[in-house]
N, C-alpha and C positions, 0 to 999 in steps of 0.2 A: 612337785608338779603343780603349774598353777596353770588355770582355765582361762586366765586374762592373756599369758603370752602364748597360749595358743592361737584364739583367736587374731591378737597380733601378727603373728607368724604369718595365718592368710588373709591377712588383711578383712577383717569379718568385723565390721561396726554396727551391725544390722540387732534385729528385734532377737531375745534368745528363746521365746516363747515356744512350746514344743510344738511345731503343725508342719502339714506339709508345705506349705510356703517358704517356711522359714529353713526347713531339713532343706530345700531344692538353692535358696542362695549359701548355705552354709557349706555342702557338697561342692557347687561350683566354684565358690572360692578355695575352700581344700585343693579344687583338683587344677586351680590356674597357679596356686602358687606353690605348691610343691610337685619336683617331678616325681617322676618313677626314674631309679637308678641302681645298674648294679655295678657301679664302680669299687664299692668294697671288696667284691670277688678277685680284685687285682692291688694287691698290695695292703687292703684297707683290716680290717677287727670281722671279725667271722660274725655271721649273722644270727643274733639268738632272738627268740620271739618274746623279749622281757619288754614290757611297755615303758620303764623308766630308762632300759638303755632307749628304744626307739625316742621317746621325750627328748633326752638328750642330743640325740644324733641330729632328728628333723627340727625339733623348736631352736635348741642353743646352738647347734655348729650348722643348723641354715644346710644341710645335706638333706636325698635326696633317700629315696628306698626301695624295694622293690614292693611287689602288691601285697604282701601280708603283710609287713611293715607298716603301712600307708595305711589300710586297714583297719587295723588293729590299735594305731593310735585312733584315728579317727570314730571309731567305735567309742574309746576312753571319750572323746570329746563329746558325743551324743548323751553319753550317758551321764558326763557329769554336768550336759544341760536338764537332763530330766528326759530325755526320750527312751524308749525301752527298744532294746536293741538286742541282737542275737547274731552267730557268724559261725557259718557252717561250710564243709569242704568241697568243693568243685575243681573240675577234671576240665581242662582245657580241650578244644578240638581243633585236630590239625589237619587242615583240608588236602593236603599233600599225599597223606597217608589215610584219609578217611575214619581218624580213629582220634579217641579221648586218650589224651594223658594220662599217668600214670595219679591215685588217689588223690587229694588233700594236696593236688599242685596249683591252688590256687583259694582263698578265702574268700567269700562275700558275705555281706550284713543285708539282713532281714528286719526292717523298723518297723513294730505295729504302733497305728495311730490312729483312734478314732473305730476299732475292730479290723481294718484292714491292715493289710502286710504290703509294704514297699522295701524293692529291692534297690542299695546303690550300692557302688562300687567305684568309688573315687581311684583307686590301689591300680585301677586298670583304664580303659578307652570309656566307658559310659561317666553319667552324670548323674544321673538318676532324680531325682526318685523314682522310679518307674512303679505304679499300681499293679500287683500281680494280677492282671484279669487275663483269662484265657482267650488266647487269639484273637488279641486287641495290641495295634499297634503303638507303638511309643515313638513319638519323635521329640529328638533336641540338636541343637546347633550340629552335631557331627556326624549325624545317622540316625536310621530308622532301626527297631528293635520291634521284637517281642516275648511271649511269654507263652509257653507251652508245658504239655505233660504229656506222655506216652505211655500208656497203661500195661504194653508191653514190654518195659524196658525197669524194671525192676524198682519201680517210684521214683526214678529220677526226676528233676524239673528242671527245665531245658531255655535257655534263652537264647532267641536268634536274632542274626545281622542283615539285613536288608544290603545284597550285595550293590556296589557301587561302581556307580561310570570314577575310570581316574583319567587325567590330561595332561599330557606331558607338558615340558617347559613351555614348548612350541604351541599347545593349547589344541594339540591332536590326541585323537583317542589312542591311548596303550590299553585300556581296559574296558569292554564295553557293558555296562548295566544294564536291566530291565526296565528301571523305573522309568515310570511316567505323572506318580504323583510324586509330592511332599508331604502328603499328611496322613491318611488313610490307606487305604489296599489302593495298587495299582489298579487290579480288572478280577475277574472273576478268577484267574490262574492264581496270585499274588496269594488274592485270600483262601486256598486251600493247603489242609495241613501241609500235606507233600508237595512244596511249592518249588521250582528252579528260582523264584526271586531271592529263596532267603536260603544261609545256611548257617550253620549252629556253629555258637560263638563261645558257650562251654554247657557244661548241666552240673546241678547241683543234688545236694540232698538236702532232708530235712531233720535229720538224726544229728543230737546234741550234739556236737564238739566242745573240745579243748585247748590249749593252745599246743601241749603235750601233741596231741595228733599234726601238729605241722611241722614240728621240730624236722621229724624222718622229711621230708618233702625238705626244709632249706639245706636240710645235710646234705642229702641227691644232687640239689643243684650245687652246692660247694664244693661236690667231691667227686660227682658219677661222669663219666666222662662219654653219656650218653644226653648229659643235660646240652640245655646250648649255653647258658649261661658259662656253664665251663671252658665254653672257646670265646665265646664272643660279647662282647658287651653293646647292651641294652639301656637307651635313655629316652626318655619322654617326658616332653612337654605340652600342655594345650593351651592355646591364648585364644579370645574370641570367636577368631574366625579362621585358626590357622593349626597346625597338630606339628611339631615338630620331632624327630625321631634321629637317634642314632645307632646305626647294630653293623656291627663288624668294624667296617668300615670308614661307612660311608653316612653324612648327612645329608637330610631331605627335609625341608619344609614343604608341607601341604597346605594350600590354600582350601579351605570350608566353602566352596560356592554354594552349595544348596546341602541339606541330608542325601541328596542322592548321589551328590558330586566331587571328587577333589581333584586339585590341580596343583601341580608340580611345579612349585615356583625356583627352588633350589634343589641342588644336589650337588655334593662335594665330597672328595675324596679326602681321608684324613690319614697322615701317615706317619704321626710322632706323637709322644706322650704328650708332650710339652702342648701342641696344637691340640690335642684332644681335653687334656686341663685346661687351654683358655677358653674352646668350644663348651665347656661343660658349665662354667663362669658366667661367659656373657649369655650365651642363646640357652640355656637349662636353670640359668640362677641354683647353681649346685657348687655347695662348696666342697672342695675338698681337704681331709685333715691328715693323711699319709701320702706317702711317695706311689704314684702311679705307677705299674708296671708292663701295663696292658700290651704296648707297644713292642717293650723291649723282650718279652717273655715270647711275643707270637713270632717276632722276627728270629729268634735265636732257635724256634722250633723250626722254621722254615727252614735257615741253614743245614741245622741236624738232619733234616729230612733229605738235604741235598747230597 
């Protein structure tokens, strides 16, 4: 494993000196050039949390990974710049159902620098570095964030999403937001704990992990047929000013107007492996190194089901 084709890999020529300056363009470029992908779940090598297979997969065969994956190399990268770094379990929240996820179904890193603790998470939508200060908001190019604790809630540490106006193709509202600023709290409603602007985007602990405790969490999604991974696949990409995604389906690029805004510039239906490998190619920069099955697997359950 070498540190020079890593940074290669995202394109990172910059200073390697450990500060937050430097953690914030090394993140972003992490997080433009490699997506998040769970293409392996169809057809692809089962997903172990060993850092020399991830090395291999995302630096040499140019693939793609899901959030611990991403993670977890990128961890290796910080560390073998010299920054001290840590990566502990978090529970997603799914606003549908009002409720966190099931353990250790999702990884984020903790970088102290200078005495302080900064959270990123390239593996998923933020950029980070985000400064842990309490209910103090965060902005960067794709939204507003922040940082909480609930002393009720069993030491959990809680990061939330600054809900967003979205715009359809047509540049009319399908989803309306609160906001009114871009940088700060919107009004006095905005900055209280219990706020309708913002809603939680997952919670963390602070209790030591291992890599050992994620293993059960990728086996779930490989195998549990309550994951969604199991039916549907999941791809993500971010380029400056634009988030690109694909899940089930269907692709969507979103245009970045503002952190409080996105807009809906594509949306496409995709209906073949073949079309899904070339989408994965040019618009994800994800290679693939097995035969796709994604397509042929969902349509053959459809029939059965008929």
């Amino acid at each position: 494993m070498e540190i020079d084709k890593c940074l290669k890999r995202i394109e990172y020529n910059g200073n390697r000196e450990p500060n937050v300056e430097n953690l914030q363009l090394l993140s972003y470029a992490y997080k433009l050039a490699v997506p998040y992908s769970s293409l392996q779940f169809w057809g692809g090598k089962r997903t172990v949390l060993d850092v020399e297979a991830i090395y291999q997969k995302i630096v040499i065969e140019r693939q793609g990974g899901i959030c611990c994956e991403l993670n977890y190399l990128f961890m290796w990268i910080l560390r073998k710049l010299g920054y001290k770094v840590k990566f502990f379990e978090a529970d997603f929240y799914q606003e549908r159902s009002e409720k966190f996820t099931r353990d250790h179904h999702h990884m984020v890193l903790l970088v102290e620098l200078s005495g302080d603790q900064y959270y990123v998470d390239p593996g998923w939508i933020t950029f980070g570095p985000m400064k842990l200060e309490l209910m103090s908001p965060y902005v960067e190019t794709h939204g507003r964030y922040r940082f909480r604790t609930m002393h009720d809630r069993d030491g959990w540490c809680y990061i939330e999403r600054h809900k967003k106006t979205i715009l359809d193709v047509e540049g009319n509202i399908s989803k309306k937001g609160p906001a009114t600023s871009v940088t700060g709290f919107c009004d006095s409603e905005c900055a209280k704990e219990e706020s309708q602007h913002w809603t939680f985007l997952f919670r963390f602990n602070t209790l030591p992990a291992n890599s050992e405790d994620f293993q059960d969490c990728i086996d779930f999604l490989h195998d549990n047929d309550q994951s969604t991974l199991y039916h549907k696949i999941l791809l993500m990409r971010f380029e400056p000013k634009k988030m690109l995604r694909f899940f089930d389906d269907c692709f969507v690029v979103r245009e970045i107007v503002d952190p409080n805004t996105d807009k809906i510039i594509t949306e496409v239906k995709i209906s073949t492996d073949e079309e899904l490998l070339l989408l994965a190619r040019q618009k994800f920069k994800c290679e693939i190194k097995h035969k796709l099955t994604y397509f042929s697997v969902k349509n053959r359950k459809a029939c059965q089901s008929h």
